[in-house]
N, CA and C atoms as an extended XYZ file, in Angstrom:
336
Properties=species:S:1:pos:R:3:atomname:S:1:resname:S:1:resid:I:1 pbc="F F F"
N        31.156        3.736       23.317 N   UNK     1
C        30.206        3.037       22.465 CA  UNK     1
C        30.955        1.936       21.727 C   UNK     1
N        30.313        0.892       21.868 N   UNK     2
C        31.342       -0.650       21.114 CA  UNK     2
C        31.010       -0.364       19.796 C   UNK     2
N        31.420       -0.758       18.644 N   UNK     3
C        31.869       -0.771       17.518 CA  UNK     3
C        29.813       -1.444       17.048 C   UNK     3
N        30.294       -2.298       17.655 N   UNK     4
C        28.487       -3.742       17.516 CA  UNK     4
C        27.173       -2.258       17.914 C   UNK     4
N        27.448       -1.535       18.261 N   UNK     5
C        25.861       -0.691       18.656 CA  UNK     5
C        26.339        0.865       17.998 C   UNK     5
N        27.155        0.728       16.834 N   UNK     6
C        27.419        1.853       16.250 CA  UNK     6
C        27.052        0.978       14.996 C   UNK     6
N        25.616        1.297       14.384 N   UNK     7
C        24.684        1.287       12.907 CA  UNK     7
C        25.801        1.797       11.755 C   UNK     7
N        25.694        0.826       10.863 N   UNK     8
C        26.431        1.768        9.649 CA  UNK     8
C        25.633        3.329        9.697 C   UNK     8
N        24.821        3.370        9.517 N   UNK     9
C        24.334        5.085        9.617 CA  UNK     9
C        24.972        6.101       10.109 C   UNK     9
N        25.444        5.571       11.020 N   UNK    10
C        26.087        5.976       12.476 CA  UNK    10
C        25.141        6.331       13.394 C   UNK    10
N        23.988        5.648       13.267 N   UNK    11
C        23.191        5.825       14.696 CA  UNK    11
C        23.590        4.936       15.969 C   UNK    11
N        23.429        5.768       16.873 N   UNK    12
C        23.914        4.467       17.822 CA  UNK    12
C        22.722        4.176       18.242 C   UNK    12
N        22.804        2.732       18.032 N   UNK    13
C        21.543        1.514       18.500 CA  UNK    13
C        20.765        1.790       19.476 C   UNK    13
N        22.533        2.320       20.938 N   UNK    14
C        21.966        2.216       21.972 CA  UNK    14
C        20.338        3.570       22.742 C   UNK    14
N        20.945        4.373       21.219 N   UNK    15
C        19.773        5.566       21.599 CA  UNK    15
C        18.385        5.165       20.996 C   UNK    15
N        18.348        4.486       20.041 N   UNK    16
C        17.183        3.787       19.667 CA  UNK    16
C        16.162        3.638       19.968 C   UNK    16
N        15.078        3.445       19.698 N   UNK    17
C        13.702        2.786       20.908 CA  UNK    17
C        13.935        1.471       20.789 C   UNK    17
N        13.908        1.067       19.569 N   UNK    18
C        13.850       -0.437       19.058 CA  UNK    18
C        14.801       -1.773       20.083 C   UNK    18
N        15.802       -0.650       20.075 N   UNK    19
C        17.326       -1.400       21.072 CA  UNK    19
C        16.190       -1.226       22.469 C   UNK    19
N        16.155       -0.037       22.693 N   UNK    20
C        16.095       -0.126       24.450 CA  UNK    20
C        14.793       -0.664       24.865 C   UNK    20
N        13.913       -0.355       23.809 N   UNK    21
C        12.908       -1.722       24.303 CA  UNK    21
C        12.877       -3.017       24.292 C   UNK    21
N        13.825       -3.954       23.448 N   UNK    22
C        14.243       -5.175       23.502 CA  UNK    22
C        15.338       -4.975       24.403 C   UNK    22
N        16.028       -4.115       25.196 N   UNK    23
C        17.103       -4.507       26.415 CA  UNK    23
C        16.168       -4.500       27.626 C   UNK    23
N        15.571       -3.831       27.542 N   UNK    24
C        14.650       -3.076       28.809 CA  UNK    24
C        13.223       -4.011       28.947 C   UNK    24
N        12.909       -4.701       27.850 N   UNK    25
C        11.951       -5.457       27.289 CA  UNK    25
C        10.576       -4.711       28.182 C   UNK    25
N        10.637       -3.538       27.691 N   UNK    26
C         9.679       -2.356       28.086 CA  UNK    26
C         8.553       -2.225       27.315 C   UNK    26
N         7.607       -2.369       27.384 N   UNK    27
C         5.962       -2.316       26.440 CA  UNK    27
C         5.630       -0.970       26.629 C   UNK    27
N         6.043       -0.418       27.619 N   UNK    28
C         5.704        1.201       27.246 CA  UNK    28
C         6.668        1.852       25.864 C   UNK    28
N         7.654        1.592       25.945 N   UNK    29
C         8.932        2.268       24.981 CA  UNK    29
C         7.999        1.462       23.158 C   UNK    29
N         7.538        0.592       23.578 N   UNK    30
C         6.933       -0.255       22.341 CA  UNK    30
C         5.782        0.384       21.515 C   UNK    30
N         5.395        1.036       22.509 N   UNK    31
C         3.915        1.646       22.306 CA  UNK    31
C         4.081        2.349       22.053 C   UNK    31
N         5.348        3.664       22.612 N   UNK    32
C         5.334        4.956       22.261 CA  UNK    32
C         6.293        4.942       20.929 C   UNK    32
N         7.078        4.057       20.638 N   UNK    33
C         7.974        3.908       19.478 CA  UNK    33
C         6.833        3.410       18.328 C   UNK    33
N         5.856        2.724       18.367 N   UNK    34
C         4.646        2.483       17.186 CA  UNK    34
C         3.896        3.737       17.507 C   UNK    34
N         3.732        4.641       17.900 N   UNK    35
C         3.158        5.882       17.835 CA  UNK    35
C         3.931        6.523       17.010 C   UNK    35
N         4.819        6.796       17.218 N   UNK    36
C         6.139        7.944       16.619 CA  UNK    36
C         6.195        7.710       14.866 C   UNK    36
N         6.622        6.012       14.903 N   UNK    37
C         7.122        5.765       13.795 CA  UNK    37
C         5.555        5.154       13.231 C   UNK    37
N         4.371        4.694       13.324 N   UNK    38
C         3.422        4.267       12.285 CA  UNK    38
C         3.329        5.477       11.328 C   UNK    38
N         2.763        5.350        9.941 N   UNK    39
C         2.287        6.156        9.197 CA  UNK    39
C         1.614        5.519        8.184 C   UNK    39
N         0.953        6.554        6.961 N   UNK    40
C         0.702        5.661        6.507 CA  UNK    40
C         1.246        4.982        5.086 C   UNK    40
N         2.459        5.597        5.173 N   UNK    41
C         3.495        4.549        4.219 CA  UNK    41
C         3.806        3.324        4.664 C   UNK    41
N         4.223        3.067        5.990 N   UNK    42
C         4.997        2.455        6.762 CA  UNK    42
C         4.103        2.364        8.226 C   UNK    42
N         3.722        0.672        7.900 N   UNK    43
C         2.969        0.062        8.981 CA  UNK    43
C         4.074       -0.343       10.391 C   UNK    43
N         4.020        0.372       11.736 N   UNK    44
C         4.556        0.095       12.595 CA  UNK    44
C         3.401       -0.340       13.662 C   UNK    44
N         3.731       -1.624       14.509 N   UNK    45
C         3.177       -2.240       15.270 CA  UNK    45
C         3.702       -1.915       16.857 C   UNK    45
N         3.585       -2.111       17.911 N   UNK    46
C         4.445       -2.418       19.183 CA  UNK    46
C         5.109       -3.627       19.058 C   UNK    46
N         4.981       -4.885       18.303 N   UNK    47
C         5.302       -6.082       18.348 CA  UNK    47
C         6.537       -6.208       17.465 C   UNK    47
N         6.555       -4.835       17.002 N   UNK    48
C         7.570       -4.366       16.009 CA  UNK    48
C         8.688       -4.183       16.340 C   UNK    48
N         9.083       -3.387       17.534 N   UNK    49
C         9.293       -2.818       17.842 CA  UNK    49
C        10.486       -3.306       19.236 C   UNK    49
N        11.779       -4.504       18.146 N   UNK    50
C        12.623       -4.902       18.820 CA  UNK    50
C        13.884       -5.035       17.926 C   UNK    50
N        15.175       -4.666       18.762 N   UNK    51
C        16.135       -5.117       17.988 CA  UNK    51
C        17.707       -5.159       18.874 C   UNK    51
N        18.515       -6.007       18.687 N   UNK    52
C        19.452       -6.182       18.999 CA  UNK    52
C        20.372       -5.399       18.528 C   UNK    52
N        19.927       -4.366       17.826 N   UNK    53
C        21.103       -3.792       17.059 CA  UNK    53
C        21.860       -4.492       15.776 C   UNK    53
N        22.019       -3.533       15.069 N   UNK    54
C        22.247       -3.755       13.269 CA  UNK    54
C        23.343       -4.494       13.173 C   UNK    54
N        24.370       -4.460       13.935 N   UNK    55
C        25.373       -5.190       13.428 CA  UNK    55
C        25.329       -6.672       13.287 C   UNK    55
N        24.215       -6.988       14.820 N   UNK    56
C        24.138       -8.720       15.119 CA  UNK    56
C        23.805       -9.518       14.154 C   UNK    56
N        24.488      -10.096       14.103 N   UNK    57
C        23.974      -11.389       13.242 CA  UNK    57
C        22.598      -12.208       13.303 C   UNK    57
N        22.111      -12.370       14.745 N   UNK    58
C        21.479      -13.062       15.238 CA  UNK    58
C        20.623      -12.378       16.373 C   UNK    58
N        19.450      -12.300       16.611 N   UNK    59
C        18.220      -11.737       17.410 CA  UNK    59
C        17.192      -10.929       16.531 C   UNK    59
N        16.260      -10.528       16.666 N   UNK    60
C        15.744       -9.647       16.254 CA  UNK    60
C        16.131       -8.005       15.805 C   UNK    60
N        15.939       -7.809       14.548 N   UNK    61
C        15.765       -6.782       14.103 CA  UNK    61
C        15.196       -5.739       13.443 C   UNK    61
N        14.558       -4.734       13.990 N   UNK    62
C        13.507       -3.861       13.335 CA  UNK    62
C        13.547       -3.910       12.248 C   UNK    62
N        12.196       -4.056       11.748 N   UNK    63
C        11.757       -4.042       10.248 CA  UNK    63
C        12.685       -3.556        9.413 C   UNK    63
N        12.326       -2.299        9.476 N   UNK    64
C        13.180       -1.301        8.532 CA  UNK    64
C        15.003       -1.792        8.839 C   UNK    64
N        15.167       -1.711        9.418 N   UNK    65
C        16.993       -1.926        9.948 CA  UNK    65
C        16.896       -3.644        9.655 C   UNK    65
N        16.284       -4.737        9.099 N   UNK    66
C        16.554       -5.460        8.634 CA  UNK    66
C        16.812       -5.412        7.173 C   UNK    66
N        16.247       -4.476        6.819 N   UNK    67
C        15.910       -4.226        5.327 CA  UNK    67
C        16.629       -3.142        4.882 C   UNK    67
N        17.483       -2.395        5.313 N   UNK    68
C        18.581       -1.375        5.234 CA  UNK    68
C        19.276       -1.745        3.972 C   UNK    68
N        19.138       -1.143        2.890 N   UNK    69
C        20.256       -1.204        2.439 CA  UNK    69
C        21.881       -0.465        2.811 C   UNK    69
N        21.685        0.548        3.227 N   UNK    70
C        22.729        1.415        4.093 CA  UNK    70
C        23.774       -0.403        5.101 C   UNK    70
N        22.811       -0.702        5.885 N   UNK    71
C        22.857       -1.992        6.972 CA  UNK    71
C        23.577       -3.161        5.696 C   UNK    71
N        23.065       -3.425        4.920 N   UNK    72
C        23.574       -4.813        3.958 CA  UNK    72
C        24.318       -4.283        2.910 C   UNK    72
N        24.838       -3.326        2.779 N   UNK    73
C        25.787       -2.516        2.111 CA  UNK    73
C        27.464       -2.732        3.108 C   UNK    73
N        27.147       -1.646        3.916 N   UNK    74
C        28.130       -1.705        4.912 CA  UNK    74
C        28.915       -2.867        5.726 C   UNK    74
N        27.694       -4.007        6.025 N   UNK    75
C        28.038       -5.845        6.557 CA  UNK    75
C        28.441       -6.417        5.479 C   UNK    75
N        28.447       -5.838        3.872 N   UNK    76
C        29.065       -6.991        3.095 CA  UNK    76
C        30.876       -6.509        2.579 C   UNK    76
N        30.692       -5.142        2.901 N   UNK    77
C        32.089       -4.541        2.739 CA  UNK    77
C        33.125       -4.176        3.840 C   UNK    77
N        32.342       -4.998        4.678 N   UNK    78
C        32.994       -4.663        6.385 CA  UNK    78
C        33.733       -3.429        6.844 C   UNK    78
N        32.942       -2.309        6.963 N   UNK    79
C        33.201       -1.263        7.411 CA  UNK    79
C        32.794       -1.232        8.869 C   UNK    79
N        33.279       -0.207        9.466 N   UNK    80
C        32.698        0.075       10.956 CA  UNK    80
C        31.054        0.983       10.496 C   UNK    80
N        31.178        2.077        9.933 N   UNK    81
C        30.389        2.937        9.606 CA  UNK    81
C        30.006        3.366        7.892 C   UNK    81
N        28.981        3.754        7.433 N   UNK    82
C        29.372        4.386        5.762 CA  UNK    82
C        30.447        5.281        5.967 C   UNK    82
N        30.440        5.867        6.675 N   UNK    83
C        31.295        7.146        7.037 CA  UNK    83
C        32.866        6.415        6.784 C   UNK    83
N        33.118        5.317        6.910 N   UNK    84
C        34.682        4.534        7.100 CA  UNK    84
C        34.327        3.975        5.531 C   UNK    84
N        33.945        4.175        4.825 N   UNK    85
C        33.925        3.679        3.303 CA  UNK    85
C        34.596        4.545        2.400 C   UNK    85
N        35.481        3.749        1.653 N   UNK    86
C        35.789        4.653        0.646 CA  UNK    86
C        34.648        5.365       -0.503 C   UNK    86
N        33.477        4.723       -0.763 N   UNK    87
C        32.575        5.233       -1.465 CA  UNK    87
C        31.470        6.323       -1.176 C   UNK    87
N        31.945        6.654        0.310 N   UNK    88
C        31.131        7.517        1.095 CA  UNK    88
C        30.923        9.013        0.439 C   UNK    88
N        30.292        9.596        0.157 N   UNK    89
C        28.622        9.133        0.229 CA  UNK    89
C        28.376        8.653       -1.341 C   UNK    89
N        27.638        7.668       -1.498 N   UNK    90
C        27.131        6.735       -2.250 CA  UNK    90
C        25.599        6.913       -2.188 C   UNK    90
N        25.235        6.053       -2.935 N   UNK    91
C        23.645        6.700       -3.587 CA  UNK    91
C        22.606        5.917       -2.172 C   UNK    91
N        23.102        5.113       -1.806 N   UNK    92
C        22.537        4.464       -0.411 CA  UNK    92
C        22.428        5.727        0.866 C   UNK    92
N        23.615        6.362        0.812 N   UNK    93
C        23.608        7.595        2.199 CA  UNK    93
C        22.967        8.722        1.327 C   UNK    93
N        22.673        9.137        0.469 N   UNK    94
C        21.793        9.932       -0.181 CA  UNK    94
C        20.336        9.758       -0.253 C   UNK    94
N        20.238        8.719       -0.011 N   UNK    95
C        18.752        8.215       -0.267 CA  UNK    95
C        18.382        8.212        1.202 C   UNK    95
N        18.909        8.060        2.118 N   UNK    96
C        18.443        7.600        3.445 CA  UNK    96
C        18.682        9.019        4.213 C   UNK    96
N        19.010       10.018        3.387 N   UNK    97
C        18.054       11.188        4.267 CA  UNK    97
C        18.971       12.198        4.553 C   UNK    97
N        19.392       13.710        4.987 N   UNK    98
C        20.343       14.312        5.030 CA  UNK    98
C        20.642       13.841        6.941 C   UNK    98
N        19.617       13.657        7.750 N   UNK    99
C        20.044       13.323        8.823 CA  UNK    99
C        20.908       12.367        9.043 C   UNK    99
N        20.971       11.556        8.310 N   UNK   100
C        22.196       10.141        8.041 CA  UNK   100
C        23.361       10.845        7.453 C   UNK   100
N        23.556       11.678        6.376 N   UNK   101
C        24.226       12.574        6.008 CA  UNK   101
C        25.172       13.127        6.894 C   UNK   101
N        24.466       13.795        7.484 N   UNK   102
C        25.149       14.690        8.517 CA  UNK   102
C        25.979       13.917        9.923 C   UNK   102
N        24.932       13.163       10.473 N   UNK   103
C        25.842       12.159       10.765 CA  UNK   103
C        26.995       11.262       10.764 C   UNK   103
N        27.002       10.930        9.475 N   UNK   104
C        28.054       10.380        8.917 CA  UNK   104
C        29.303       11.110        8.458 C   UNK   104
N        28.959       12.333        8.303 N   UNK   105
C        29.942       13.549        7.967 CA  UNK   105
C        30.831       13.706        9.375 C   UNK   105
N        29.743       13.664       10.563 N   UNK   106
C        30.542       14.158       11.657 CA  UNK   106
C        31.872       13.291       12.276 C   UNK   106
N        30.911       11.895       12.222 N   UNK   107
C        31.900       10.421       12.469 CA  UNK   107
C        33.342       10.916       11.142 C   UNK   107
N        33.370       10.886        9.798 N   UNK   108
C        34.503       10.803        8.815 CA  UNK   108
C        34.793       11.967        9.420 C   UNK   108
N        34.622       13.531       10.010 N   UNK   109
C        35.294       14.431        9.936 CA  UNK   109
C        36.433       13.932       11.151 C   UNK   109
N        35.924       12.772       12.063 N   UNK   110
C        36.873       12.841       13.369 CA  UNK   110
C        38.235       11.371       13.295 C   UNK   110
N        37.638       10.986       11.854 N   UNK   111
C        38.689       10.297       11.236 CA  UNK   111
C        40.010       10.716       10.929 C   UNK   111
N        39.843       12.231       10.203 N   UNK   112
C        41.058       12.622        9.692 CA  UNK   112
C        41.920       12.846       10.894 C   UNK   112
């Protein structure tokens, strides 16, 4: 996995819907990814439902993963992962859920 499709979260991009329907430029993966993720906090579209992955600078990026603070935290302190931060865990990886949590635990545990 390249460094560019490993999410500060530590999700990798490449498992994503968002990624593999903008690689695959698949309208089924679009449809079933605005099924999954609409609610009614959080308006998800199919048209939504593209991204180059968090690290890029440049292409499209899912709503939410544009708006990351976890994502604009991590790109302004140039880490690979939260998990590679000295502030880890911080009120950003607390807020974004124990599944990010745990994640990120597993990536720092294979640091030491």
């Amino acid at each position: 996995m390249t460094q560019k499709l490993l999410a500060y979260c530590g999700l990798h991009c490449a498992d994503c819907y968002a990624y593999k329907a903008y690689a695959t430029n698949s309208e089924e993966l679009r449809v079933e990814a605005a099924q999954k993720w609409n609610g009614p906090e959080y308006s998800v579209i199919p048209a939504d439902i593209n991204c180059v992955g968090c690290k890029s600078e440049e292409g499209p990026h899912f709503k939410w993963c544009a708006d990351c603070p976890m994502r604009a935290c991590g790109n302004q302190r140039g880490v690979e992962t939260c998990a590679h931060c000295d502030d880890f865990v911080c009120d950003n990886v607390r807020q974004s859920g124990e599944h990010n949590i745990k994640r990120l635990e597993a990536i720092r545990a294979d640091l030491v």
